[in-house]
Structures are given as structure tokens and as C-alpha cells.
C-alpha positions in Angstrom: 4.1 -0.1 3.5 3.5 3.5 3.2 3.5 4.9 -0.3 3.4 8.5 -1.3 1.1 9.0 -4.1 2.3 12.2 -5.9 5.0 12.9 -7.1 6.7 14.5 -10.2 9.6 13.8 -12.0 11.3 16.1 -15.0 13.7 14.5 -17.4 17.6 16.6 -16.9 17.0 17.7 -20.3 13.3 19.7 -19.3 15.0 20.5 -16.0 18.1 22.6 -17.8 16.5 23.9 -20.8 12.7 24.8 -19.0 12.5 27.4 -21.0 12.3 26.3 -24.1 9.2 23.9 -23.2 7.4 26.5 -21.8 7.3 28.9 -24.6 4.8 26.4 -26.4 3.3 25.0 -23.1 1.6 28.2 -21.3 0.5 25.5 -18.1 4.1 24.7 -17.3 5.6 28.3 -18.0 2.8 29.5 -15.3 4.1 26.8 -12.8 8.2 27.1 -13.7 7.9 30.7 -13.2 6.0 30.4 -9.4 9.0 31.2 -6.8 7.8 28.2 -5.2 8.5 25.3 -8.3 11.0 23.1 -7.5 12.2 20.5 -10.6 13.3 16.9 -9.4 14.6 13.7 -11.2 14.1 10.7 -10.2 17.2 10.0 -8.5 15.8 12.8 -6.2 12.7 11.4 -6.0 13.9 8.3 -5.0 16.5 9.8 -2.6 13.7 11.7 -0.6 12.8 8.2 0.2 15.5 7.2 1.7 16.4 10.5 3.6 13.4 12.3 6.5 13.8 9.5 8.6 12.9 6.5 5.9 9.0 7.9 6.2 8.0 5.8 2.9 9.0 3.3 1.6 7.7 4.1 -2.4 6.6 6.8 -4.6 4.3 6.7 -7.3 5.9 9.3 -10.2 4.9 11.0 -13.2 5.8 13.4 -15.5 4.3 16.9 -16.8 1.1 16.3 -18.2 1.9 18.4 -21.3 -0.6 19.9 -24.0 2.0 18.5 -26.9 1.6 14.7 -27.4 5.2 14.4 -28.3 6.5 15.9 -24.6 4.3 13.1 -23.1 5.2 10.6 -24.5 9.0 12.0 -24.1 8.5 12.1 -19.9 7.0 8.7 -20.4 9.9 7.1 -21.5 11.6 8.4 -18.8 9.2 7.4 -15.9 9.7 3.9 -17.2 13.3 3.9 -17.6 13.6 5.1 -14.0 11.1 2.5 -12.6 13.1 -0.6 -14.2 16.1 1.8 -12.5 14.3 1.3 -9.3 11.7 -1.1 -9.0 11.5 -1.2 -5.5 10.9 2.6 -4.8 9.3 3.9 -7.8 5.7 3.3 -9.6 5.2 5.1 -12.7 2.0 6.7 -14.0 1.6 8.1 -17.4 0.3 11.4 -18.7 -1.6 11.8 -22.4 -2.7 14.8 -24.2 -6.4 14.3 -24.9 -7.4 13.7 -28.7 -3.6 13.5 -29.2 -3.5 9.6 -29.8 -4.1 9.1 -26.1 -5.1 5.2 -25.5 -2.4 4.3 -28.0 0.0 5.6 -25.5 -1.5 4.8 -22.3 -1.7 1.1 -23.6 2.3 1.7 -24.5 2.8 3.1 -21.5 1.0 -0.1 -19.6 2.5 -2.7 -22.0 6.2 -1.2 -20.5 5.1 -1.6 -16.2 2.9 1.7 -15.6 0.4 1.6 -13.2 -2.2 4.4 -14.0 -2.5 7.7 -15.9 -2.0 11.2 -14.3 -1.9 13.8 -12.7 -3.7 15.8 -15.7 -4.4 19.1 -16.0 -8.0 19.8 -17.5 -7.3 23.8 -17.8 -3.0 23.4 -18.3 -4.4 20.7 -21.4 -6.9 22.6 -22.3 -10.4 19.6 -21.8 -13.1 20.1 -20.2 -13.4 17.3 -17.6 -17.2 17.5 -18.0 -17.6 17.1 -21.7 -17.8 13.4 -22.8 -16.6 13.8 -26.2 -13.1 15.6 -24.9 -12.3 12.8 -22.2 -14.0 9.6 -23.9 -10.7 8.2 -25.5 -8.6 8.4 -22.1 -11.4 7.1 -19.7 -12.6 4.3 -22.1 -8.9 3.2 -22.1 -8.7 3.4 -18.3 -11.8 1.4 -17.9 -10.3 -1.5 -20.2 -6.9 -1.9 -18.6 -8.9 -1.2 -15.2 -6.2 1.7 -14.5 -6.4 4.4 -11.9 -7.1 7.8 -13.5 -5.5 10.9 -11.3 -7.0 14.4 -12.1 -5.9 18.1 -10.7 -8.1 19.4 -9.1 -8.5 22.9 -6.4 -10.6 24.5 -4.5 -12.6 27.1 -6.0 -12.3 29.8 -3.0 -9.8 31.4 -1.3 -6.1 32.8 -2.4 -4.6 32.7 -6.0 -1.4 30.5 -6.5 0.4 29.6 -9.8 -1.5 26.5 -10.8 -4.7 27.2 -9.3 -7.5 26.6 -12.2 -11.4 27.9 -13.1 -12.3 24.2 -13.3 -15.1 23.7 -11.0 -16.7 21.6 -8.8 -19.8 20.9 -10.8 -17.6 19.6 -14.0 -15.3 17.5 -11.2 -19.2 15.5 -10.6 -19.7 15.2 -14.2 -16.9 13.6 -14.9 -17.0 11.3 -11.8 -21.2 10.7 -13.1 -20.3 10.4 -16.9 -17.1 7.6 -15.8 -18.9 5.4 -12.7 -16.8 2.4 -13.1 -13.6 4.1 -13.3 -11.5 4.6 -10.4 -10.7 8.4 -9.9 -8.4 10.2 -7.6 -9.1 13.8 -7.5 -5.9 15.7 -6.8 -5.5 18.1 -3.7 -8.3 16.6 -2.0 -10.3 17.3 -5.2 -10.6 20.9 -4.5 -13.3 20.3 -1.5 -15.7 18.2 -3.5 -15.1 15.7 -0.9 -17.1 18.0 1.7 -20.4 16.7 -0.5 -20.3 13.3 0.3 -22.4 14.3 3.3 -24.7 14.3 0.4 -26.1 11.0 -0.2 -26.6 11.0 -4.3 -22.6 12.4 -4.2 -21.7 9.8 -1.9 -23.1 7.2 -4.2 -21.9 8.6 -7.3 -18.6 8.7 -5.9 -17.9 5.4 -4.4 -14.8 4.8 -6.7 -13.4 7.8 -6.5 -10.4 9.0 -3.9 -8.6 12.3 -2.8 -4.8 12.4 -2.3 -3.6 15.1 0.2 -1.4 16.9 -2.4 -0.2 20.7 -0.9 -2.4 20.2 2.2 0.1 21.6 4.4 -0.8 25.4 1.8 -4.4 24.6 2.2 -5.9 22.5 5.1 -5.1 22.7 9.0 -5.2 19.1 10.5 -9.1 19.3 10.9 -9.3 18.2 7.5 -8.0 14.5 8.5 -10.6 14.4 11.6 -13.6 15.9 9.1 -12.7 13.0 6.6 -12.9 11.1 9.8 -15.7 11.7 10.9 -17.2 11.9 7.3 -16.0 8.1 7.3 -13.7 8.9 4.5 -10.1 7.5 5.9 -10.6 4.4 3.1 -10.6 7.0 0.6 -8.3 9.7 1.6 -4.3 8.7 -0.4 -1.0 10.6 0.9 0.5 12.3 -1.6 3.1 14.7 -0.7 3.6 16.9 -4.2 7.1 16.4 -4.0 9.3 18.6 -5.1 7.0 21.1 -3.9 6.8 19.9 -0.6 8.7 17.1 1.1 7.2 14.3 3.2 8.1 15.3 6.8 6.2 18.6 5.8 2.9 16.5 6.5 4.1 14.7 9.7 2.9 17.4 12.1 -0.8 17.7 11.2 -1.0 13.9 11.0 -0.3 13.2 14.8 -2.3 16.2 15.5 -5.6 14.9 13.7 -6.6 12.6 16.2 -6.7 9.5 13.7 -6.2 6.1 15.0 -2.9 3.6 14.1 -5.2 1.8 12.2 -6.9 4.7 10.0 -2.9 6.4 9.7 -1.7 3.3 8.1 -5.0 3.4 5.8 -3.9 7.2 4.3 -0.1 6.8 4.3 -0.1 3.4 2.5 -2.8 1.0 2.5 -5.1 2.2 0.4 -2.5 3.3 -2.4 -1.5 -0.3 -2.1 -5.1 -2.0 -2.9 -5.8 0.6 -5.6 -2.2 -0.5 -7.2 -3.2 -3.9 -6.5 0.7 -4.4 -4.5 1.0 -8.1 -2.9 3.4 -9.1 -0.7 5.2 -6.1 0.5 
């Protein structure tokens, strides 16, 4: 089975009145105004899936992680309408707005058939990853219903792009150090942080954690599969494709190019997406 990990979905009503959201949400007015966003339902979502060639067979989907606890909770109710719509493509993940009542709706959320909670935005949400206090009530509720948590994260050199955040590397550790039972997949191959794992404390702080290859194609050449390689990362490397942003065929090229085995291919485009989402018998 290969699964693509990342990929948003916008209610019709966001999609055709954008606007209006993003005069209270300065995060998403940044990203809606790039010449490069793209806005897909789920019907799209689930579409790509079956168009490029049949190249995965599900999608894990989530809504804007919004500041307002109200707009969650709003694209929540969506993702799980569309994943009763279609169960055998779609897996949902929720998004919460720290100290906005977050476990209460992450356990809704979990209680109606969603899998995880994410992809949040520490700068767009305005938390500080690092600080225990900020995080506390959406980690401890993660821990409990032994959910996957998915963060943004990005690499702190090289060109500006509409999304790309002052969150560094150092408070990306802190929150992997201050949440070591939690399973964690940093966004966007969490900005680089991977690269440390050479170190051996990182490497042992970060055993649960995992890096989907979100926008690779705008960051990485194909090197970056053969270094995860060779770093002995494939377990813990997830294909996500950012979809609408990018579609799935986008990836295809550097993939045969990295010089990765069958074996360690199937592991990124499926495998390990399906143990973390515990999947059986597909």
C-alpha cells in the first residue's frame, strides 16, 4: 500500500469566501496570497488518487490548522464527513488551537474515526513548540490516545517562501526532549533537524520521531533520499506530497534517481505510514 501522508483539504465554503478567514487569521492570509497556493476539497483529494497513474492508493487529510478554535473544529467536521465519504482513500487528522479547549476536541475528533492531530503551525498559531506550558494540553492528549502528532516545520537557511517560519531547530529538539514517548512527524523533513541524528544523543532522543517529504521537490535534490540512506533513516522518512501544492508524480523522478532499494521505496511511500496508523490487512 502506498499512502501519501500530507495533504490538505478546505471546506467549499473557506475555498469561495478565503477572504474573509484570512482577515482574522494572518497565517492563512500569508499562504492564500502566495502565487503558488492551491485550495482542494476532498473530492480533489481523493481524485488525485485515482488519476497520475493510480501512484497511491490513500491519503491522510487535514484541514487548516487555524489560530481560532471555532475554524478547527469547523475543518474538522469536514475531514470526518469526507472520510465516512471515502473510507477507503481518505484518513483524517485533526488540527487544535493550543489553550483553545484542545484535548476536548482532539478526543471529539478521535471518538468520530481520526487518526492523529496536524499539520500545526507553531508560528501561523502563535506556540512556542519549546515551551511546556503552551503545548502540554495537546501532547498529553496525544500521549493518552497514543496518536501521531504532525508539526510544520523548515529549514532555517536558504530562500524566503510564503510559509517559511523563525521556528528553529533548537525549539524542534525541545519539543521532541520535553514529549519522548510521543510519536512526532516533523513536517518537510523537519527543516534539516534530521541531518543531527549523526549525533548520537539526537539520535536517541529522537527514536519516535519521523520526517515526511512534504515540498521536497522546492527544497532537496534526490541526494536527500540516499543521505537518509545512508544515515539509516529509510524507517523513518514518510511520503507526503503537500498536495495541492504539489502533486504526487512531482516526486516520482528523484525517487528512482536516489538509488534506494525496492525494499527501502516501499518503506517511504507506504509502509511506514501504515505501521504508524496501525493499518491491517490492506
Amino acid at each position: 500500500m502506498k499512502i501519501d501522508f500530507h495533504v490538505h483539504i478546505t471546506p467549499p465554503e473557506i475555498i469561495a469566501n478565503w477572504e474573509k478567514y484570512a482577515e482574522k487569521e494572518p497565517y492563512f492570509a500569508l499562504l492564500c496570497k502566495s502565487k503558488r497556493n492551491k485550495f482542494a476539497t476532498a473530492e480533489d483529494a481523493a481524485a488525485a488518487l485515482e488519476a497520475e497513474n493510480a501512484l497511491f492508493d490513500r491519503a491522510v487529510v487535514f484541514g487548516f490548522a487555524f489560530r481560532d478554535s471555532g475554524l478547527c473544529r469547523y475543518v474538522n467536521d469536514y475531514v470526518i464527513e469526507k472520510v465516512r465519504q471515502f473510507p477507503e482513500r481518505l484518513t483524517g487528522f485533526c488540527v487544535a488551537s493550543p489553550g483553545g479547549g484542545a484535548a476536548k476536541e482532539i478526543e471529539r475528533c478521535y471518538s468520530q474515526g481520526l487518526a492523529g492531530v496536524g499539520e500545526l503551525f507553531p508560528q501561523g498559531q502563535e506556540f512556542d513548540p519549546a515551551n511546556e506550558k503552551e503545548t502540554d494540553e495537546i501532547t498529553r492528549i496525544c500521549g493518552e490516545l497514543d496518536i501521531p502528532l504532525l508539526l510544520h516545520a523548515n529549514e532555517p537557511v536558504g530562500h524566503f517562501y510564503p510559509g517559511k517560519t523563525d521556528v528553529t531547530l533548537k525549539q524542534l529538539e525541545l519539543f521532541v526532549t520535553n514529549n519522548p514517548a510521543l510519536k512526532i512527524i516533523l513536517a518537510h523533513w523537519g527543516g534539516g533537524i534530521f541531518f543531527y541524528e549523526t549525533m548520537g544523543e539526537i539520535k536517541e532522543k529522537f527514536k519516535k520521531v519521523y520526517y515526511d517529504t512534504a515540498a521536497a521537490p522546492f527544497l532537496y535534490n534526490e541526494r536527500i533520499y540516499s543521505i537518509a540512506k545512508t544515515m539509516g533513516l529509510c524507517e523513518k522518512i514518510i511520503f507526503g506530497s503537500d498536495f495541492p501544492l504539489l502533486q504526487h508524480s512531482c516526486y516520482i523522478s528523484a525517487l528512482e534517481k536516489s538509488g534506494l532499494s525496492t525494499e527501502e521505496k516501499r518503506l517511504i511511500l507506504g509502509e511506514n505510514a501504515k505501521n504508524l496508523l496501525k493499518i491491517k490487512g490492506e
